[in-house]
N, C-alpha and C positions, 0 to 999 in steps of 0.2 A: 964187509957190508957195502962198502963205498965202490969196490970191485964190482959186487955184483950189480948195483943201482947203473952202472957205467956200463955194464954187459948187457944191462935191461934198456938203457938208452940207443945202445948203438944198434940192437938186434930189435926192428920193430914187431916183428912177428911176434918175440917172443914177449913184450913190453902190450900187446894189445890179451896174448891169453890173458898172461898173469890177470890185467887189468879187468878181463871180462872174469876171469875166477872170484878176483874179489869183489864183485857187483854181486855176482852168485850166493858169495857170501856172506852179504849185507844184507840183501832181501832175503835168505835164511832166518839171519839174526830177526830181523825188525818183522816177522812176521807175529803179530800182536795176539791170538786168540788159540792158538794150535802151536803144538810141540811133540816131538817123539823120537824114541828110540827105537832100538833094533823090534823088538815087542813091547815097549809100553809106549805109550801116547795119551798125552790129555788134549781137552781143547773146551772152552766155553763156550755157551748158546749165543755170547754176543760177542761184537769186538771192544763198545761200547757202553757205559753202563750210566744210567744217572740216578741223580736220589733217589730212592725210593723202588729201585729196581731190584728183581732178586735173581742170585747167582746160580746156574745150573752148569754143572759140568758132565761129560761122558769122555769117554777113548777105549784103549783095547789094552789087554795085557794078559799075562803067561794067564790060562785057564783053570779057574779056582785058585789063584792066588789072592792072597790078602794085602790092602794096599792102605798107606797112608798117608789122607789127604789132609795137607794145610793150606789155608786164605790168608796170606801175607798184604799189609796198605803198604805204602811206599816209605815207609818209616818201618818196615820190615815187622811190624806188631802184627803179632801170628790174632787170627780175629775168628779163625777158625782150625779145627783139628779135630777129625773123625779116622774111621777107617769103614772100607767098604770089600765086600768079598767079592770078588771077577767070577762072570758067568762061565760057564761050561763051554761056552761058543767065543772065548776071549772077550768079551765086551764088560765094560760097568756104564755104570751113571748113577747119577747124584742129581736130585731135581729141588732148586731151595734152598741151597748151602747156607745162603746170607743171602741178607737183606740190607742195601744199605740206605744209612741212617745221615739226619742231616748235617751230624756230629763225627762222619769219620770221614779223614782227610782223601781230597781228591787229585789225582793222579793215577801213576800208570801201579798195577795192584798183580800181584803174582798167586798164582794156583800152583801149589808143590803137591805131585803125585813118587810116593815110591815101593817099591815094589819091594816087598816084607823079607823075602826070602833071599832074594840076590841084592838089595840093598841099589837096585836101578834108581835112577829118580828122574824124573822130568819135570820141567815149568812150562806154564803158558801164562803168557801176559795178557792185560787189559785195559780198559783206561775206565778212570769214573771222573765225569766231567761236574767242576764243581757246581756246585747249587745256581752261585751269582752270573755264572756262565750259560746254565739252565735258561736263567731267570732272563738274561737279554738273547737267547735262543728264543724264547717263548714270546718275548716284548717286541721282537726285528717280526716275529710269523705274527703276530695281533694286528700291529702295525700294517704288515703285507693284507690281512683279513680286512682290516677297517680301510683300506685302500680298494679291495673289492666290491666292498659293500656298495661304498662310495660312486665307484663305476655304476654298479649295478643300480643305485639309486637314481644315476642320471641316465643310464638307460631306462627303468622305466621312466623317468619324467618323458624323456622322449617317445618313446610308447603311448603313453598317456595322452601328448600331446595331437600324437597321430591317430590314436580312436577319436580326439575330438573335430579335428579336421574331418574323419572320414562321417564322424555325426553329424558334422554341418552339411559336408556335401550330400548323404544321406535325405534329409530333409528337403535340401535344392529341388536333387532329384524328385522327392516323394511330391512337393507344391509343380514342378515342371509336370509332372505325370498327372495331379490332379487341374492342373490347368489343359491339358490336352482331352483329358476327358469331359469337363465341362465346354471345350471348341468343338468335341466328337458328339455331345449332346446338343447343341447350339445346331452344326450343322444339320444333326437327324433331324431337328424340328426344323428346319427350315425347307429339307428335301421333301418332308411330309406335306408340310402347304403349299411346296410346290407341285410335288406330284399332287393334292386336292385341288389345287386349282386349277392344273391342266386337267385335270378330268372336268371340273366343272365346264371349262371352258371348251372339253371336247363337244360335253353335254350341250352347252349353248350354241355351239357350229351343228349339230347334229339337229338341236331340234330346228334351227334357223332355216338346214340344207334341208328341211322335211317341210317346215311351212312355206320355201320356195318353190318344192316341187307340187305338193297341194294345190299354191296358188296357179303353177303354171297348169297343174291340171284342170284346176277351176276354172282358167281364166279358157283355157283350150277349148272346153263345154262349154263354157257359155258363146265363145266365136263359131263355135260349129254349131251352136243351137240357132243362132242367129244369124249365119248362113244358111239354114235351113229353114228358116223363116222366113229370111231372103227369097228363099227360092218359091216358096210358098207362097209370098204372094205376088211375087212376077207372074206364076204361073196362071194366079188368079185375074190379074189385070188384062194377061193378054187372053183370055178367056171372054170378060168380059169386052173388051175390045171386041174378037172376032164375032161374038152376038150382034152385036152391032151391025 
């Protein structure tokens, strides 16, 4: 033995197989839910199990053989023992075997499958995680939940806060808009009596420019009447003169 640890030191090539063969063969072992032989195999629906959960197994074996299943806890207390007949197509399954209870002990638990005829057997392991380990799985995720909540609660306040901002500026807005519309009525009335009193005031240049011209037409007739009367009676003096 000591020979060969000393051949396996010196030779690393051959000191890294060995080493990787028996990794290979550990993760073989330690694989927790499936197991199998040349034709029989078991394997459970979980790797997992906790209170209250119930056990189903399937796998494959010689076709139409008769097989016999036990549910072994870690104190080796057989908690179940049936037998199931394999399909025509190599398969079985088992749906519900057990149901476990708050009362049986938690640890890793063995499914023994064997095959009636050839006297094969297989195991596949599982773990049932105790109640009180449940129970601070369930109290660490509550915890994490009322930690959300929490968030969530301060996100809306923050929410909240910001509908009320945006209602205040809302309103701003709405009196800013109602004040621009009472400046846009302000001004219409006052364009209106502006434009009525330039009209008025057209009206009063107009009739003004009319009684101006009137007057200069009046005043025109009465200078050409009275030129003509002028003339009228020059004509009559030197009349009267030449009599003379």
């Amino acid at each position: 033995m000591r020979s060969a640890l000393q051949n396996l030191a010196r030779n690393p090539a051959s000191r890294n197989a060995s080493l990787m063969l028996l990794a290979i063969l550990i993760m073989l072992s330690a694989t927790p839910a499936m197991a199998s032989a040349e034709f029989l195999s078991v394997k459970t629906d979980k790797d997992t199990y906790n209170i209250g959960d119930s056990v189903s197994i399937s796998g494959t074996a010689t076709p139409n053989a008769s097989l016999s299943i036990k549910l072994l806890d870690p104190s080796n207390a057989r908690k179940v023992e049936s037998e199931v007949r394999v399909a025509s197509n190599g398969s079985y399954s088992m749906e519900d075997i057990y149901i476990l209870k708050v009362i049986d002990e938690p640890g890793m638990w063995k499914v023994n499958v064997c095959d009636l005829s050839s006297n094969e057997t297989v195991e596949a392991i599982f773990e049932v995680v105790a109640l009180w380990e449940r129970l601070e799985t369930l109290e660490g995720q509550l915890a994490a939940l009322q930690n959300q909540i929490q968030a969530l609660e301060g996100t809306v306040e923050t929410l909240e806060t910001q509908l009320a901002n945006l209602q205040n500026q809302t309103q701003t807005l709405e009196g800013t808009v109602e004040t621009l519309e009472t400046s846009v009525e302000g001004l219409s009335s006052r364009l209106s009596a502006a434009e009525t009193s330039s009209m008025i005031a057209y009206v009063a240049i107009g009739m003004s420019v009319v009684s101006v011209v009137l007057s200069i037409v009046a005043i025109t007739r009465y200078l050409q009447k009275r030129d003509i009367y002028r003339r009228l009676v020059g004509k009559t003096e030197r009349g009267r003169i030449r009599r003379r």
